[in-house]
N, C-alpha and C positions, 0 to 999 in steps of 0.2 A: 504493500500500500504506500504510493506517493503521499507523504505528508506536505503542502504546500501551502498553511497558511495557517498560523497559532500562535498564543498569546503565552506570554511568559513572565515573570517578574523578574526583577536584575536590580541588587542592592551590593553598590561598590563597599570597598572595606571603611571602617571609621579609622580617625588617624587617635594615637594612642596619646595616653597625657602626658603632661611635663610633672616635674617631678619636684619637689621643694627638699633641700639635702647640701647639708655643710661639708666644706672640708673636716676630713678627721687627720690630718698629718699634724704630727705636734707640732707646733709654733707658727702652722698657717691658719688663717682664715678666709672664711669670703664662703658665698653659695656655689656649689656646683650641680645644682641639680639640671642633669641633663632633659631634651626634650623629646616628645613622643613622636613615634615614626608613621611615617604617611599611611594612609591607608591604601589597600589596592586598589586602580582602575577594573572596569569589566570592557575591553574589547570584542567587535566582533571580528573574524577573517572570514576573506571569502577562499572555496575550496569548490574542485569544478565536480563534488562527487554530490549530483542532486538531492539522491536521501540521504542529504545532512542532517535534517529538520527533524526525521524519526526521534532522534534521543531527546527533544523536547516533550513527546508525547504523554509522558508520563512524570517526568519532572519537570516543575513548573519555577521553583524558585531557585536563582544562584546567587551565591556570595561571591565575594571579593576578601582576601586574606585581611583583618584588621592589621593596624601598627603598631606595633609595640609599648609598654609604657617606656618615656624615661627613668634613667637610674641615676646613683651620686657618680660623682667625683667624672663630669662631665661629657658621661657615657648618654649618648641619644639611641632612641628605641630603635629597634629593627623595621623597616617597610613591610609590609605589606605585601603580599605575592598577588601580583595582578592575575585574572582570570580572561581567559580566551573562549569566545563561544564559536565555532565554524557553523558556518553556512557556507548557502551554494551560492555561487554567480550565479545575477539575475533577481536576487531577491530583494525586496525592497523594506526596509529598517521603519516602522515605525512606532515613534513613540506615543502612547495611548494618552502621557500623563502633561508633553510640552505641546504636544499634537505637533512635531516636526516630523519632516520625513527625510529619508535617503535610500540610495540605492547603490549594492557593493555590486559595481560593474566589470573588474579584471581579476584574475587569480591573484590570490597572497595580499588583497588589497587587507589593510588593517586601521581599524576605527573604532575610538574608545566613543560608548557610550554611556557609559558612568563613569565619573571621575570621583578616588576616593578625596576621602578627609584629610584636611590637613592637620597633621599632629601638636597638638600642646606646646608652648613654649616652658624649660624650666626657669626653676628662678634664679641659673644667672644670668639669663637674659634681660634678668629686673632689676641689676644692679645698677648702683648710681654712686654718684658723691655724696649724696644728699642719705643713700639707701643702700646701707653697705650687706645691709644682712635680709636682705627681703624674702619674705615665709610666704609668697604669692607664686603661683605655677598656673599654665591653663590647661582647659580640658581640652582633648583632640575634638575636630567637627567629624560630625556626622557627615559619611560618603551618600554617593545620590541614591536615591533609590526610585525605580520608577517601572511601568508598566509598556512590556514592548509588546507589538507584534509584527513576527517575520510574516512578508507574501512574497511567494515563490514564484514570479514569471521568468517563463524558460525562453533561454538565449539561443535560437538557431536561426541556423541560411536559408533553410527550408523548412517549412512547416505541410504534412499530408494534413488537407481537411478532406471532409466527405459524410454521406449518412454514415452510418454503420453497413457492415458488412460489403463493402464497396474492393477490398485490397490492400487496405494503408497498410498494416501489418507486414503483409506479405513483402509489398515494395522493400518496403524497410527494413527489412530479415536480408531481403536478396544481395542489397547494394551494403549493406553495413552491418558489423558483428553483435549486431541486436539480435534478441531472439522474443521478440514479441508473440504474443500465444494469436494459433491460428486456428480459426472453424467457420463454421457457415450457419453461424445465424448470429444476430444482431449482439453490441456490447461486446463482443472478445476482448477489446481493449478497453482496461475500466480505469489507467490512468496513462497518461503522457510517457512516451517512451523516447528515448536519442540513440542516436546513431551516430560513425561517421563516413563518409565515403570518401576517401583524400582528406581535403582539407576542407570538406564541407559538411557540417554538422545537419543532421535531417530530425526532425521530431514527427513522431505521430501522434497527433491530437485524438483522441478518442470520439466516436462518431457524433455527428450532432442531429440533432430531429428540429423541428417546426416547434417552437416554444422554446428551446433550448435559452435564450435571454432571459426566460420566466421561471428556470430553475428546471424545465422539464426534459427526458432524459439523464446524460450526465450532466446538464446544466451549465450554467453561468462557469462554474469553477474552473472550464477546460476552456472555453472564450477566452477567457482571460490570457491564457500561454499562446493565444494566436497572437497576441498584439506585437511582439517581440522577434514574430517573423519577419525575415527580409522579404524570403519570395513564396509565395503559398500555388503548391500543387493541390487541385481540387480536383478531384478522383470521381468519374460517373462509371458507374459498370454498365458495361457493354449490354448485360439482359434485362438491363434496368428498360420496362414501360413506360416510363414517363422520365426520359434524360433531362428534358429542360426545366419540368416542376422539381427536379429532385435539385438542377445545378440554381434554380433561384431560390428554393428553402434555404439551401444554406446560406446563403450571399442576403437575403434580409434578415436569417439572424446574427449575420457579421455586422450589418447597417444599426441593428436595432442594439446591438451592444455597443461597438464603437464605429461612428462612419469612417475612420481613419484608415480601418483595413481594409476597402473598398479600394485607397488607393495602391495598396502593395500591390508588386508585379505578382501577376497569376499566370501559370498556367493551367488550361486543363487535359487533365488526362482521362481517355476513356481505356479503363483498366475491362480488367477479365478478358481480353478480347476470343479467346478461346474457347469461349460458354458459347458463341453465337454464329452464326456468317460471315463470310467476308461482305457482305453484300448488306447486311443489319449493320456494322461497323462504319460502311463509308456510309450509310444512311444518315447516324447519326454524327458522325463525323460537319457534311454539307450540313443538317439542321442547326447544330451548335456552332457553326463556324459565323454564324450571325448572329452570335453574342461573343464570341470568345476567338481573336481567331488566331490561336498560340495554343495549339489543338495537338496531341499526340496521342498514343495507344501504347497500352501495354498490355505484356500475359509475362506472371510468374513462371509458364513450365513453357515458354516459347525463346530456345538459346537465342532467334535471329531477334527477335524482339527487346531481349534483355541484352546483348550485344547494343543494337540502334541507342535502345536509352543511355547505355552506356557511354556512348560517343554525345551524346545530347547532354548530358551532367558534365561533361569535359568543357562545353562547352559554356558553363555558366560561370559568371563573375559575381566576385561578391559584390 
């Protein structure tokens, strides 16, 4: 199970006190009470292994190491051990409690979102001329604490949309050492899968139905990893009866979630071509070429087929 969007708590470390404490060396005097050590940061990093997000599922709250208190004779606390949360590339950071957002867009990127306490002053940092012996120390501040949630939109070159049971799967097994599950009836894909082919990362978006912006099917949650596509391959099967009601269902639930993927380059693919005729294929080939006219065909078990595509992905830029 893709985990791609949860709430967590994140409370950096406090920094530790400062310390009130004399010299004890015979014939010296003065305060040496040292001060308290920082509290830890809570960073996130980004890490390109998508079920990153799994190990928040069940744990929900993380610390940050506290600081140490100060001690005498002008020793200051220890820091604090900062705490690292990894996530995937692609997700987007936000905070429930400042309502800020961010988003960790390259590998190894790293960014504190809590920042611990700063530690206690001791009291010889109260000395004076006026204040030679001062019995005053402060406490360390409290680190941030605040309520985050990670959402997971997934970074690829390619994005397969389609109903269900159209091929995305297949495609995607073919050209890239994915192994997405494969069958012949609707749903097989119940979350976002990657790939790569060269240097072109391909995702399969799990199928979408008519309402799909309304929550119905697998709903809104998989719209969302389409936006992050460069170029969306939209997949009609060949024995599909109604190719063009099937190729605009999806494209006004793309409009009615975001109009923006309207304008990503498309192609479409009429997949399965091996379920039907040659003659059912250029059929809908001409009828769709007057919506779409960046028109190709594919079959999973046709070598000259999977060959052509293959020379047709060489041919794409990012």
């Amino acid at each position: 199970m893709l985990v791609d969007d949860i709430k967590i708590k994140v409370t950096a470390g406090s920094g530790g006190d400062g310390v009130v404490a004399f010299n004890k060396n015979l014939m010296e005097k003065g305060p040496t009470g040292g001060s308290g050590g920082k509290g830890g940061d809570i960073y996130v990093e980004s890490v390109t292994d998508i079920g990153a997000l799994k190990k928040f599922r069940f744990k929900k709250d993380f610390y940050a190491e506290s600081g140490k208190d100060g001690r005498s004779q002008f020793r200051d606390g220890v820091d604090g051990k900062d705490l690292i949360l990894y996530i995937p590339i692609g997700t987007v950071v936000h905070s429930l409690s400042t309502k800020e957002s961010f988003e960790v867009g390259s590998k190894s990127e790293r960014i504190v979102i809590a920042k611990g306490g700063r530690g206690g002053k001791g009291n010889f940092h109260f000395r004076s001329s006026r204040k030679t012996s001062p019995k005053i120390a402060q406490k360390g501040k409290e680190g941030d604490s605040f309520e985050i949630r990670f959402e997971l939109k997934l970074i690829a070159d390619i994005g397969l949309i389609g109903l269900p049971n159209v091929g995305k799967s297949s495609m995607l097994n073919e050209f890239t050492n994915a192994k997405s599950r494969v069958a012949n009836y609707p749903f097989t894909t119940l979350e976002p899968a990657l790939g790569v082919y060269y240097d072109l990362i391909i995702a399969d978006i799990p199928g979408l139905i008519g309402g799909a912006h309304k929550g119905k099917g697998l709903g809104v949650k998989f719209l969302k990893h389409i936006e992050r596509t460069k170029i969306l391959f939209h997949l009609i099967s060949a024995d599909s009866k109604t190719p063009v009601k099937d190729y605009r269902t999806i494209r006004e639930e793309l409009k009615k979630h975001n109009r923006e993927l309207l304008k990503k380059r498309e192609y479409l693919i009429i997949s399965k071509k091996d379920m039907v005729l040659n003659k059912r294929v250029e059929a809908i080939k001409d009828k769709m070429s007057k919506i779409n006219s960046n028109i190709l065909t594919f079959s999973a078990i046709d070598d000259r087929s999977i060959k052509e595509f293959k020379d047709f992905l060489s041919t794409i830029k990012k």
